[in-house]
C-alpha positions, 0 to 999 in steps of 0.5 A: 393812333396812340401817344406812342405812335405819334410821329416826332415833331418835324416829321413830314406828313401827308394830308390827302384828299381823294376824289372820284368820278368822271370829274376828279381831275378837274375837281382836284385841280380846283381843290389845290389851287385853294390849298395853294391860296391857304398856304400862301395866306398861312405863310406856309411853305409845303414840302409837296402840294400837288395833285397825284393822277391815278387810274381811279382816283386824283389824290391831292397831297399837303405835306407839312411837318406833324406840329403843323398837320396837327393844328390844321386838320380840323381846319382843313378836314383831309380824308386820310393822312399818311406819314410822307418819305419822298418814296411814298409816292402814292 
């Protein structure tokens, strides 16, 4: 992503976690609840923090503004971003 395709400031964006297999519900269940103790500890207020059930895969979905996104994605290591409106309901 370039200089100038970088998101403003306050935009929302989503930091996703996929996981895969028998287990994945499960398995993206436990995940949240960490990302809820994480929040909690950061004083962090997400817009979304939920896990996402699909036919493949659970998808576990942290949305907070880009300004923020920005210092905890190497913190927090998401598989993939995406920026987040309410209709983007993956």
């Amino acid at each position: 992503m370039s200089a100038s395709e970088q998101p403003q400031e306050n935009t929302p964006v989503a930091m996703l976690w996929d996981f895969f297999g028998p287990n994945r519900a499960q398995t993206a269940e436990h995940h949240l609840i960490h990302l809820n103790e994480f929040a909690t500890l950061k004083q962090l207020t997400p817009l979304a923090l939920e896990v996402l059930q699909q036919q493949e895969r659970s998808v576990v979905r942290f949305v907070l503004p880009w300004s923020l996104v920005q210092k905890l994605r190497p913190i927090l290591k998401p598989h993939r971003g995406q920026i987040w409106t309410k209709s983007s309901q993956e």
